[in-house]
C-alpha positions as CSV (number, residue, x, y, z in Angstrom):
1,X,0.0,0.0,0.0
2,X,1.3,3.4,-0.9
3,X,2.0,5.9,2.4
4,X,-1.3,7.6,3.2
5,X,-1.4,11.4,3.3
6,X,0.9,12.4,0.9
7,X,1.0,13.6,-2.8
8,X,3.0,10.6,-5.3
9,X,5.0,12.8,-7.8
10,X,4.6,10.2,-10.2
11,X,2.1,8.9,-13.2
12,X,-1.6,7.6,-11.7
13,X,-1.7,4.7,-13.7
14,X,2.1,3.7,-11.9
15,X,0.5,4.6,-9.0
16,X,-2.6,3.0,-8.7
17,X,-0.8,-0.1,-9.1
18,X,0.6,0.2,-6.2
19,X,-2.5,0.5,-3.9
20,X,-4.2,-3.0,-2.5
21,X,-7.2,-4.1,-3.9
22,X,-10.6,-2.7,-1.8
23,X,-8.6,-0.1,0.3
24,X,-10.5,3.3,-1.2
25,X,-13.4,4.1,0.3
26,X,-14.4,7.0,-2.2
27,X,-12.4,8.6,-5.4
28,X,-12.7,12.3,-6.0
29,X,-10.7,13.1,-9.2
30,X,-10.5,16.0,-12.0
31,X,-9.5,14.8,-14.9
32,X,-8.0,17.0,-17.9
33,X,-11.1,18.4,-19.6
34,X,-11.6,18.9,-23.3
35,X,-9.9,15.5,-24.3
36,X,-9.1,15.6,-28.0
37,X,-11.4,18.2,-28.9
38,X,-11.0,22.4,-29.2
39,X,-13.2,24.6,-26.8
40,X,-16.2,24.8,-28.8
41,X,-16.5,20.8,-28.7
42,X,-14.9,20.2,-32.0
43,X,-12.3,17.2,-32.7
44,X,-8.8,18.9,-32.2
45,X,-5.9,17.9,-33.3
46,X,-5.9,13.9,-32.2
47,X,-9.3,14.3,-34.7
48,X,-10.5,11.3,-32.6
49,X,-9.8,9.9,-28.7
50,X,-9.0,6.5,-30.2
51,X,-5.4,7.2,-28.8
52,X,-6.1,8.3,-25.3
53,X,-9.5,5.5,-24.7
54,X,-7.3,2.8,-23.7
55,X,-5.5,5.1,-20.9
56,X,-8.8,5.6,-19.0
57,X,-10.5,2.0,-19.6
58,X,-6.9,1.1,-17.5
59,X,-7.5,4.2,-15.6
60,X,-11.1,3.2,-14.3
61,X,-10.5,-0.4,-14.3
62,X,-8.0,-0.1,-11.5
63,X,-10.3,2.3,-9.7
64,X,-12.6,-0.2,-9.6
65,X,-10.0,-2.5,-8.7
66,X,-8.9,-0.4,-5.1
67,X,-12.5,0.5,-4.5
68,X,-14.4,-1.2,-1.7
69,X,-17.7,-2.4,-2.6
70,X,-19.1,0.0,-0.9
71,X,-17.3,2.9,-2.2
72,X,-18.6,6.1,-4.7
73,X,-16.9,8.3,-7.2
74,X,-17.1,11.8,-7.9
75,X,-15.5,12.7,-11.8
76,X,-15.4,16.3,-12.5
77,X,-16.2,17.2,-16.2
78,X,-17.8,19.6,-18.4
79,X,-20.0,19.3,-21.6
80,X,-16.9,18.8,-24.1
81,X,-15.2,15.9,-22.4
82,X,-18.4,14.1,-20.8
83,X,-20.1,12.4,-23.9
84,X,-16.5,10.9,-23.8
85,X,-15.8,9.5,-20.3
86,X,-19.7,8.4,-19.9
87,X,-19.1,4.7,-21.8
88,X,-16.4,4.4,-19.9
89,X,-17.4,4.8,-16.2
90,X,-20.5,2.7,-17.2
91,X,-18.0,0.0,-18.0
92,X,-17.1,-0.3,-14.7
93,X,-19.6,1.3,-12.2
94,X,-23.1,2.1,-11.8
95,X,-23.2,5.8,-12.8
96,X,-26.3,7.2,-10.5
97,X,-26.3,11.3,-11.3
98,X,-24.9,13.7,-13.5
99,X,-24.3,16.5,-10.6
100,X,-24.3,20.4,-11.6
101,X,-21.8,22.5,-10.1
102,X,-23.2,26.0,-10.3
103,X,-20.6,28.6,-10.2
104,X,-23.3,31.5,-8.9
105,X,-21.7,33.4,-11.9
106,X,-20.2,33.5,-15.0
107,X,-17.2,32.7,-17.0
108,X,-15.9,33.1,-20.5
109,X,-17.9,31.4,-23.3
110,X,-18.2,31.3,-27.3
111,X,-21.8,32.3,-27.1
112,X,-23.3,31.0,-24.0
113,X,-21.0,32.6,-21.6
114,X,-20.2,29.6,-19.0
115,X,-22.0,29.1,-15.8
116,X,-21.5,25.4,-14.5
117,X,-19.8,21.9,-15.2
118,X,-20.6,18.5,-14.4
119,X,-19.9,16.1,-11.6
120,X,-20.4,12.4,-12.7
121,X,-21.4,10.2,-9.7
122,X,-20.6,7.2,-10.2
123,X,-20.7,3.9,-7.3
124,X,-19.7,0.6,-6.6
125,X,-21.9,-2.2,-6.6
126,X,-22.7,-2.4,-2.8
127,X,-22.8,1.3,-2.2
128,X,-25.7,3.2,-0.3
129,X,-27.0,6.4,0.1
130,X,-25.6,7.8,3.3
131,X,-26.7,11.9,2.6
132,X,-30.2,13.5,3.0
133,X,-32.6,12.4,0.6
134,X,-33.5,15.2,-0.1
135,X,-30.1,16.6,-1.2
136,X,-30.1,18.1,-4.9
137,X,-28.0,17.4,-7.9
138,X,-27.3,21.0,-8.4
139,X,-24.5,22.3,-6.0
140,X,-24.4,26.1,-5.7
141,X,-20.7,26.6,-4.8
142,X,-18.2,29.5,-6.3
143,X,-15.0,28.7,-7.9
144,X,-12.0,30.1,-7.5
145,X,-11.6,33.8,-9.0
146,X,-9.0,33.1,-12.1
147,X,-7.3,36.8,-11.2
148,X,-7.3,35.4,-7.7
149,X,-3.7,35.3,-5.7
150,X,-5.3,32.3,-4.4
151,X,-5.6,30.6,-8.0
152,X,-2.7,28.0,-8.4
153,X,-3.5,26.2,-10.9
154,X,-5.6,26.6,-14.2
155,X,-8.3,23.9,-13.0
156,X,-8.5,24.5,-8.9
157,X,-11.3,23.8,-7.9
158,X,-13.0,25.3,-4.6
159,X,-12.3,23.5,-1.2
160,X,-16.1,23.6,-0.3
161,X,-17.0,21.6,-3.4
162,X,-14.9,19.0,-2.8
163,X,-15.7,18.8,1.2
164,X,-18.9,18.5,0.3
165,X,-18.4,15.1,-1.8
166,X,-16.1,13.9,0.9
167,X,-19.1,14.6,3.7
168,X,-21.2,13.1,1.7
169,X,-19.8,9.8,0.9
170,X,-17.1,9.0,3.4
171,X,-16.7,8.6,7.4
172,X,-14.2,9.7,9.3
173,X,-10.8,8.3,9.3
174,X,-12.0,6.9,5.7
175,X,-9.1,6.7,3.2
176,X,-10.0,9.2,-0.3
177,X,-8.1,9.1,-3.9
178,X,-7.1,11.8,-6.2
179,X,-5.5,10.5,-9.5
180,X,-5.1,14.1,-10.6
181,X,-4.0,15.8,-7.2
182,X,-3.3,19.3,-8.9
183,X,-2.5,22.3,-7.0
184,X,-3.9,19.8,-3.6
185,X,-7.6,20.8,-3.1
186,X,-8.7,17.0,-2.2
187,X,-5.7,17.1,0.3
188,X,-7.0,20.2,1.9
189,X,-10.8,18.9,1.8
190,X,-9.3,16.1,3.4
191,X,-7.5,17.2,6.2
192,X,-10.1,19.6,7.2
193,X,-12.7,17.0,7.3
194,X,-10.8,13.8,9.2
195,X,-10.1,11.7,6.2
196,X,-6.9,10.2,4.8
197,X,-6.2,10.7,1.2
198,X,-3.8,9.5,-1.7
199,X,-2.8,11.6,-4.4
200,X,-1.0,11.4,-7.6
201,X,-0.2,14.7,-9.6
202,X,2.7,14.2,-12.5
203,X,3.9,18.1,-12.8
204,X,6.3,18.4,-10.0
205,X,5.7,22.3,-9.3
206,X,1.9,21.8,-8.6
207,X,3.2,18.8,-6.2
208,X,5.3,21.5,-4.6
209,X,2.6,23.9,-4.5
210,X,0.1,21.3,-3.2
211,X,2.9,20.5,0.1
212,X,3.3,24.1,0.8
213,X,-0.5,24.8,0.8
214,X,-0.7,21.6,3.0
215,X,2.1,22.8,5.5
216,X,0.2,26.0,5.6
217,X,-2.9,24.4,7.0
């Protein structure tokens, strides 16, 4: 089992390898968005994702592989890349809601100027409902500013909107996975909310930048 609590400079797929099978209680992951397409949902340059498919069926397979039975998944998206990681997941877990994180404001955009993304939620076979029923699938949570000193990394996402997952889905003391650890936000979410976590992130600045911002807290 990898050490707990700490950010693995290294490539998730390596990685995940190296954690036993049913250890994870919940994965809460970002994954690159806009996979093999331009920003107005177009092919790019790949004209296809035939060359990247194969990365996340491994990818997801070994999620589902650490998972316990009893475990959920939260994959942030948006409406470029989800048409794309939807077969996928469904592969391997039973996808239960297509979340809406609602920014409270606006962003660039082509035409539409942007005002939310998607969360997939996604669970193991044996997994139950341990929030409110009457909780909603659209989460009204602000992202980071993008002229924000606190911005450290193009996709950061907001502390809140990950502690809420984590509450959500997980106990205390419950061990979380990030595959795409970033500038640390799971780690933070984490710490503030009793759980351990393991995280991978492949850029070593932003795993520099994720320790700092966890020695801070």
């Amino acid at each position: 089992m990898l050490e707990l609590n700490k950010i693995h400079n290294i490539d998730c797929i390596e990685g995940i390898k190296k954690i036993d099978d049913n250890s994870i209680n919940a994965i809460i992951t970002d994954p690159p968005y806009c996979i093999g397409t331009t920003s107005n949902g177009q092919k790019g340059d790949w004209q296809d994702n035939n060359l990247i498919r194969p990365f996340f069926r491994e990818l997801f397979s070994e999620c589902k592989r650490v998972l316990r039975d009893t475990a959920a998944l939260y994959i942030n998206t948006d409406w470029r890349t989800y048409p794309f990681l939807y077969p996928i997941l469904q592969e391997h877990f039973n996808i239960r809601n297509l979340i809406v994180w609602d920014y409270e404001w606006i962003k660039a955009g082509s035409h539409y100027r942007y005002s939310h993304e998607f969360i997939i939620y996604a669970t193991m076979p044996d997994c139950k409902r341990t929030f409110s029923a009457s909780e909603r699938d659209v989460w009204r949570i602000r992202p980071i500013n993008y002229t924000s000193k606190h911005k450290l990394h193009n996709a950061q996402k907001p502390v809140a909107l990950y502690e809420k997952a984590i509450l959500n889905s997980t106990q205390e003391g419950d061990t979380v996975l990030d595959c795409f650890m970033g500038s640390g936000t799971t780690a933070i979410a984490c710490k503030q909310t009793g759980r351990n976590y393991i995280g991978f992130e492949l850029q070593e600045k932003y795993c520099e930048i994720a320790n700092e911002r966890i020695n801070k807290l």
